[in-house]
C-alpha positions as a Markdown table, in Angstrom:
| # | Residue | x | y | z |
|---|---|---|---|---|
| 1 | Unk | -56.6 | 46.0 | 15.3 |
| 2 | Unk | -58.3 | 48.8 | 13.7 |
| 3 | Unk | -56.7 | 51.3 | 11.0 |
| 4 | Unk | -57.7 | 53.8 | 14.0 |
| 5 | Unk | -56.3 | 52.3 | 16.4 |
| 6 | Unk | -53.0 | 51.4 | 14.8 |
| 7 | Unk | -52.5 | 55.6 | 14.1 |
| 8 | Unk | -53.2 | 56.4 | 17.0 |
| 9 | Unk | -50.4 | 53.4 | 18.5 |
| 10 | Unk | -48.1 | 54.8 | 15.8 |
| 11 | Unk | -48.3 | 58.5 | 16.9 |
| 12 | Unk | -46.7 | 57.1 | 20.5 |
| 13 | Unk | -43.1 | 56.9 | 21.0 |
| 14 | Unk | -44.0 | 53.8 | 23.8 |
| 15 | Unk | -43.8 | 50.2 | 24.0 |
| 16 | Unk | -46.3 | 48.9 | 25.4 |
| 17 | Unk | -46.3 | 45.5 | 27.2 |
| 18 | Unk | -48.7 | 43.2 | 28.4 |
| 19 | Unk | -48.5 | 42.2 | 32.5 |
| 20 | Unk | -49.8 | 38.7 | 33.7 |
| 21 | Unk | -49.5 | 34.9 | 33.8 |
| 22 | Unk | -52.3 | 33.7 | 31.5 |
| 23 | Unk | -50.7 | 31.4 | 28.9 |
| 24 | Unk | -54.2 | 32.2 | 26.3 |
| 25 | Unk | -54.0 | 36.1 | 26.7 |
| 26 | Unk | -50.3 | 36.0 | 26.5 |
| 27 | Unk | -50.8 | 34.1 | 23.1 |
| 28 | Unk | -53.8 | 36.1 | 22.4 |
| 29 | Unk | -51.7 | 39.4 | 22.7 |
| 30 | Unk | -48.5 | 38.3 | 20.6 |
| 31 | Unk | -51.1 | 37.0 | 17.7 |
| 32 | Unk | -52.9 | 40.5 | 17.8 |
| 33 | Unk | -49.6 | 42.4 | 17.4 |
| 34 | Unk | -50.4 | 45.0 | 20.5 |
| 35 | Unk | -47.6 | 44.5 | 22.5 |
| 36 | Unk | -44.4 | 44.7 | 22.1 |
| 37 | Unk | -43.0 | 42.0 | 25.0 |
| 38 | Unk | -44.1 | 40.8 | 28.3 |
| 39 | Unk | -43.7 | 40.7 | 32.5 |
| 40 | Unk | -44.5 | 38.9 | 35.1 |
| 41 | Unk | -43.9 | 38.3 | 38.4 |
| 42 | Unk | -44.9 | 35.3 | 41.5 |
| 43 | Unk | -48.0 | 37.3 | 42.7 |
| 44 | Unk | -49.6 | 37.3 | 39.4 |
| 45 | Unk | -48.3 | 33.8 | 38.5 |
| 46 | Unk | -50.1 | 32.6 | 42.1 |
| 47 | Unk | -53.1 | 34.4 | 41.7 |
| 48 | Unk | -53.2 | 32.3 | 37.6 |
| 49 | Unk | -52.9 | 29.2 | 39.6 |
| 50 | Unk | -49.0 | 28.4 | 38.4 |
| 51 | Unk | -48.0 | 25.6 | 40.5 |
| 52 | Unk | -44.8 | 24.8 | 38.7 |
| 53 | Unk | -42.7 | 28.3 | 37.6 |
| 54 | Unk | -39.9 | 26.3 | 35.2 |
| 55 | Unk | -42.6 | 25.0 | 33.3 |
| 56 | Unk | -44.6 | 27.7 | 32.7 |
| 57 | Unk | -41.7 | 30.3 | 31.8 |
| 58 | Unk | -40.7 | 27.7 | 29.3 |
| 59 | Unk | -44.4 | 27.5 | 27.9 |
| 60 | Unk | -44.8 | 31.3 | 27.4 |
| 61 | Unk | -41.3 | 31.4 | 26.0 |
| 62 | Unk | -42.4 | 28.7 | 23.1 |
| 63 | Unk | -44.7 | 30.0 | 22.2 |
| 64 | Unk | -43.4 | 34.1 | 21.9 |
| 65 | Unk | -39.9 | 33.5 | 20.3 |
| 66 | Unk | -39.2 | 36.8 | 19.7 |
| 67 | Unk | -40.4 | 39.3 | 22.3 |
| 68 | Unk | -38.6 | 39.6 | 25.6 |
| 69 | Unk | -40.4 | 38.1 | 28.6 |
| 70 | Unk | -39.3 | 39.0 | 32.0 |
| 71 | Unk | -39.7 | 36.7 | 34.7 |
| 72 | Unk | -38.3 | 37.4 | 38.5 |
| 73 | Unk | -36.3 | 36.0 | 40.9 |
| 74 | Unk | -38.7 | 34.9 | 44.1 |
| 75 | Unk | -35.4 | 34.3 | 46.9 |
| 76 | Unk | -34.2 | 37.1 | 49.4 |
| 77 | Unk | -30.7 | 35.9 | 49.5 |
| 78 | Unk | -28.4 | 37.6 | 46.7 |
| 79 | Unk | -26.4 | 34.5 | 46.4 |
| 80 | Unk | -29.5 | 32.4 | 45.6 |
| 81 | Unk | -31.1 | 35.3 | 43.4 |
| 82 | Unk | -27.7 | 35.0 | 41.7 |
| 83 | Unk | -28.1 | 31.6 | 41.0 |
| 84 | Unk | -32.2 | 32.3 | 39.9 |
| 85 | Unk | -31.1 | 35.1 | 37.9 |
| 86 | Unk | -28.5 | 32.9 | 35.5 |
| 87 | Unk | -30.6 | 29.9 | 35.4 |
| 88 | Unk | -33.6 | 31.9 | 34.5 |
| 89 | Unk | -31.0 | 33.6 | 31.7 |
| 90 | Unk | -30.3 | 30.2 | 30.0 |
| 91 | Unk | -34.1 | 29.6 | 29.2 |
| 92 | Unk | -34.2 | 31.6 | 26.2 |
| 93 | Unk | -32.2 | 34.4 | 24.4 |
| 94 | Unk | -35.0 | 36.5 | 24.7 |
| 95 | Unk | -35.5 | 36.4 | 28.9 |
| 96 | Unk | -35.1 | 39.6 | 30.9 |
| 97 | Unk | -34.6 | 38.7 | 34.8 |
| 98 | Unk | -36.6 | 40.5 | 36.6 |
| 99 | Unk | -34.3 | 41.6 | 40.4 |
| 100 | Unk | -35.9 | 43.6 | 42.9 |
| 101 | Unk | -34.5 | 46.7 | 43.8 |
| 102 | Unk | -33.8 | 45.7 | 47.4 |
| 103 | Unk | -34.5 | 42.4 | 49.3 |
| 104 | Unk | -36.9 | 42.3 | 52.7 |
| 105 | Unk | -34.2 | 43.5 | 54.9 |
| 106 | Unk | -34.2 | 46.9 | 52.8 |
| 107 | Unk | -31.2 | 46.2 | 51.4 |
| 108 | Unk | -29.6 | 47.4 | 48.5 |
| 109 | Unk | -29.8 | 45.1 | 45.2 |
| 110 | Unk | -27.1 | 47.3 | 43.4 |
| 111 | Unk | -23.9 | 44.5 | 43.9 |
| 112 | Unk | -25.8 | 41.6 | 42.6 |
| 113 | Unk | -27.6 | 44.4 | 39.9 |
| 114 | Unk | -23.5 | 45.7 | 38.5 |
| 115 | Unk | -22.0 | 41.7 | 38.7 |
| 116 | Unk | -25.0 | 40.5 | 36.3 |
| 117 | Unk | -25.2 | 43.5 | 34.0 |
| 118 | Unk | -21.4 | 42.9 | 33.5 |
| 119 | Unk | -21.7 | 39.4 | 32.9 |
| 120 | Unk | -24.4 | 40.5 | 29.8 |
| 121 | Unk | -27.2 | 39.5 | 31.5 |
| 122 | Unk | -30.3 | 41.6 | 30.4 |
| 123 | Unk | -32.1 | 42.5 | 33.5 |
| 124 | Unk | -35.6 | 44.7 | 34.6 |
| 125 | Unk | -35.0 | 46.0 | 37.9 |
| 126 | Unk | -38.4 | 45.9 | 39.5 |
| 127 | Unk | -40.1 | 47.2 | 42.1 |
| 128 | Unk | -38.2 | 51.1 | 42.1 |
| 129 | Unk | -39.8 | 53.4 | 43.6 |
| 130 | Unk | -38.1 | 56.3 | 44.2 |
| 131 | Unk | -35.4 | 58.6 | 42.8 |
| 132 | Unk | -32.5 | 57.9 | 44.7 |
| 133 | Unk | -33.7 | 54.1 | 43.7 |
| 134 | Unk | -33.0 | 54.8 | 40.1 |
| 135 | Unk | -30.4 | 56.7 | 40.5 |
| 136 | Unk | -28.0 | 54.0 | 42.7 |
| 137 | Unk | -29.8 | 51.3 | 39.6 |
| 138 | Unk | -28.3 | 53.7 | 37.2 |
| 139 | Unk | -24.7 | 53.3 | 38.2 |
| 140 | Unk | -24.7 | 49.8 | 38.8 |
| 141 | Unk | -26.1 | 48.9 | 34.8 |
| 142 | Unk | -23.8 | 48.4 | 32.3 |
| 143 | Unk | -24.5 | 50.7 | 29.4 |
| 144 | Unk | -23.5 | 48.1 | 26.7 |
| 145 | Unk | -26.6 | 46.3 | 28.1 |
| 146 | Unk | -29.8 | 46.4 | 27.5 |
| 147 | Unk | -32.1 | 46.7 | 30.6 |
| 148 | Unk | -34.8 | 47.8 | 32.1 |
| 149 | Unk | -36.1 | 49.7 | 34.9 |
| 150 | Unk | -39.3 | 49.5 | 36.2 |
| 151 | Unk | -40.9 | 52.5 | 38.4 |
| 152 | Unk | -43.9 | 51.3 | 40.0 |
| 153 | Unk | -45.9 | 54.6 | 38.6 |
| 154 | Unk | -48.9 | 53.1 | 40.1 |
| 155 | Unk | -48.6 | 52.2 | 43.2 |
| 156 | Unk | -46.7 | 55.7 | 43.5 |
| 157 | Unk | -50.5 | 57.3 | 42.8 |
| 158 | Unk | -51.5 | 55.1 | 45.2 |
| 159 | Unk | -50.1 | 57.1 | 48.3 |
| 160 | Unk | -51.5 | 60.3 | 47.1 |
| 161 | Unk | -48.5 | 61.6 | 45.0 |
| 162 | Unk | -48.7 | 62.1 | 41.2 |
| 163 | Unk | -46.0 | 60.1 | 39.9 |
| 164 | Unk | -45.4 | 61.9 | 36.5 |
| 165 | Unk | -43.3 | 64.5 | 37.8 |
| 166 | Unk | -41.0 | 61.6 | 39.1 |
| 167 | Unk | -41.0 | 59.5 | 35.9 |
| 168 | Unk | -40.0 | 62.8 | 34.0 |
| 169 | Unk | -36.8 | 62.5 | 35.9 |
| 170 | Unk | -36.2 | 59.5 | 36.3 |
| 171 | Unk | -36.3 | 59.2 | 32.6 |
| 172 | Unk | -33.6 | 62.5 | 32.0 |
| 173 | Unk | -31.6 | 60.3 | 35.1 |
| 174 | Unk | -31.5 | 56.8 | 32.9 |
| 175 | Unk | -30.9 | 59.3 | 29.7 |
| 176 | Unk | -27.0 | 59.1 | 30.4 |
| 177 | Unk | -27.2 | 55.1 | 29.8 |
| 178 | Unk | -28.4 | 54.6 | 26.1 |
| 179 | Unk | -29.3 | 50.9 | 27.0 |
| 180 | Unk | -31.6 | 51.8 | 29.8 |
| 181 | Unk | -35.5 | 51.5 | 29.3 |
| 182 | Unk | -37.9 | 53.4 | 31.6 |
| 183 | Unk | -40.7 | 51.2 | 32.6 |
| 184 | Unk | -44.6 | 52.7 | 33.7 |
| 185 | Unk | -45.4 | 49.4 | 36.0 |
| 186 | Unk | -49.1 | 49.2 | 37.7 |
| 187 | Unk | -50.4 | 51.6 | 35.4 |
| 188 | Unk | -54.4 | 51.8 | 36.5 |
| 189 | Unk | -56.0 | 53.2 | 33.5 |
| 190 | Unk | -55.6 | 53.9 | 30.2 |
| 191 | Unk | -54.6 | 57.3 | 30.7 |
| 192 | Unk | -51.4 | 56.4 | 32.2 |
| 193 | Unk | -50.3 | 55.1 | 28.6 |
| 194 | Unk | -50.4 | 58.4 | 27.1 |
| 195 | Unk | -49.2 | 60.1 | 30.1 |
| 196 | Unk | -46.1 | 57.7 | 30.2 |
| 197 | Unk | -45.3 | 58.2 | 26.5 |
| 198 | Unk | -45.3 | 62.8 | 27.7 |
| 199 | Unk | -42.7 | 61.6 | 30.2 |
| 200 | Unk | -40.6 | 59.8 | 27.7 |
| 201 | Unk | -41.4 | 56.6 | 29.6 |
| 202 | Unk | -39.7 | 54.0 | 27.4 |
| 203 | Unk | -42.0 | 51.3 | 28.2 |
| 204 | Unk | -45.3 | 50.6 | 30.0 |
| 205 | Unk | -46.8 | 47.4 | 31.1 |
| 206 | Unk | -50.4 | 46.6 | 31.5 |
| 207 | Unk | -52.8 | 43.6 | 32.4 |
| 208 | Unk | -55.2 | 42.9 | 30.0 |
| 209 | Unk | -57.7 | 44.4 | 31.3 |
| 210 | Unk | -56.4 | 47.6 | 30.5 |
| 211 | Unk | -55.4 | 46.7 | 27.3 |
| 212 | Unk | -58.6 | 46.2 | 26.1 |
| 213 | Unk | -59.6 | 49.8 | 26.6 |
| 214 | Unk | -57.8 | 50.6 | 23.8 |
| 215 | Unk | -60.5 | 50.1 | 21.7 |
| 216 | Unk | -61.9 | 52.9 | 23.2 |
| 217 | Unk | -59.1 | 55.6 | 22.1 |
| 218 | Unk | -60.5 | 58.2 | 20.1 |
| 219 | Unk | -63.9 | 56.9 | 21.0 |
| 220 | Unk | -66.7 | 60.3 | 20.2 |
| 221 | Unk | -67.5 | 61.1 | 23.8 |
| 222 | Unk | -71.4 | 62.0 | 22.3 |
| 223 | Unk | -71.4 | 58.0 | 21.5 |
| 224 | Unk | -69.5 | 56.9 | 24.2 |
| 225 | Unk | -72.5 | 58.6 | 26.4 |
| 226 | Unk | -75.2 | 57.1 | 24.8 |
| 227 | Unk | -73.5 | 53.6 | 25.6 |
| 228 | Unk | -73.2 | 54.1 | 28.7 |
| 229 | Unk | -76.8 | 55.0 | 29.3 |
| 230 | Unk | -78.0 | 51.6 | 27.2 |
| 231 | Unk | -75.9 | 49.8 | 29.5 |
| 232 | Unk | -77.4 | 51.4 | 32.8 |
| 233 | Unk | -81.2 | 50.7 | 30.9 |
| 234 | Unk | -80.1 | 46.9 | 29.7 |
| 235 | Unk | -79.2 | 45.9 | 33.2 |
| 236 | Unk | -82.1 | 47.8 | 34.7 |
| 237 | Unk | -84.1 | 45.7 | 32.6 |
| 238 | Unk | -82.7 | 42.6 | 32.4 |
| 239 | Unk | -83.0 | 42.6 | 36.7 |
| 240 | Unk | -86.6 | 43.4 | 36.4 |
| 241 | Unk | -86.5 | 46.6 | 38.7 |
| 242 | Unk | -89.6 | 48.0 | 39.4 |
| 243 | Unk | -90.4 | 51.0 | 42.0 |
């Protein structure tokens, strides 16, 4: 990581983590020193090709000790997400369990949320979406816990709306439980980093792909110009075009 780059990461209030279920990048990110823990979820472990979900949760959590690693629940059933949730818990001290805010059948996650919070478990409620969402999540954490909560900021600019005046108050809603972290999930480019931090976002979670746009940051946009017009001329010529 550049001296550059590392100011510029320092000036942020933000944690950022890295999103996805590749065992290298996951490595690759803890040995750079970017990111500052990890999620996943079942449609980014299918798409990797994970075939068995025990295994590879246990692989990632060998080899980062010392981050936290959330991993999700995958049944729609609160007594079986129950029994996910606690065996997912006694993997590794540094686990968060990852519970969806509702199940399929729209309802609310908030019992199953209050009975594992007060039980210690550290949990990322996923999937939030709206206000009322974070607020009913709010009520059912226990504040001597740390959590997470995860607003899916992207997929909220996605359906036309601009999600930052929603993560601004979600994040004064969560303020009131000390042990809350504000999560930025499907961010879709770099931007959202900085605009997460201005919305006192506690957290933000990226794939790697957008991660390495960080060594852009800062970038002169003179320079940053010229590349792009060497790329458009390399390719040109390395296809052969003629007119």
């Amino acid at each position: 990581m550049s001296e550059a780059l590392k100011a510029v990461l320092l000036r942020l209030r933000i944690k950022l983590f890295m999103d996805g279920a590749n065992i290298d990048e996951m490595r690759q990110g803890y040995k750079d020193g970017l990111v500052a823990g990890f999620t996943t979820n079942p449609t980014l472990m299918r798409k990797a090709g994970i075939k068995d979900y025990e295994a590879f949760a246990r692989e990632a959590l060998a080899a980062i000790p010392d981050l936290p690693i959330s991993f999700e629940v995958f049944s729609d059933d609160f007594e079986s997400m129950e029994h996910e949730a606690r065996t997912i818990a006694a993997w590794g001290p540094n686990t968060n369990i990852k519970i969806p805010v509702t199940n399929t059948k729209r309802e609310s996650s908030a019992p199953l949320i209050k009975k594992l919070s007060a039980d210690g478990l550290s949990l990322n409620v996923t999937a939030v979406f709206s206000l009322d969402q974070v607020r009913t999540v709010s009520k059912a954490l226990n504040p001597d816990v740390p959590s997470i909560v995860s607003i899916f900021a992207g997929r909220i600019a996605d359906s036309g709306q601009d999600p930052v005046p929603l993560m601004t108050e979600a994040a004064s809603i969560l303020a009131d439980n000390p042990k809350a972290e504000l999560l930025w999930a499907s961010p879709r480019e770099l931007l959202n980093l900085f605009q997460a931090d201005a919305c006192n976002c506690h957290i933000i979670t990226a794939t790697q792909s957008i991660i390495s746009k960080l060594k852009h940051v800062g970038k002169d946009l003179e320079d940053f110009s010229l590349e792009t017009v060497q790329m458009f001329y390399d390719d040109a010529q390395a296809a052969g075009y003629r007119i």
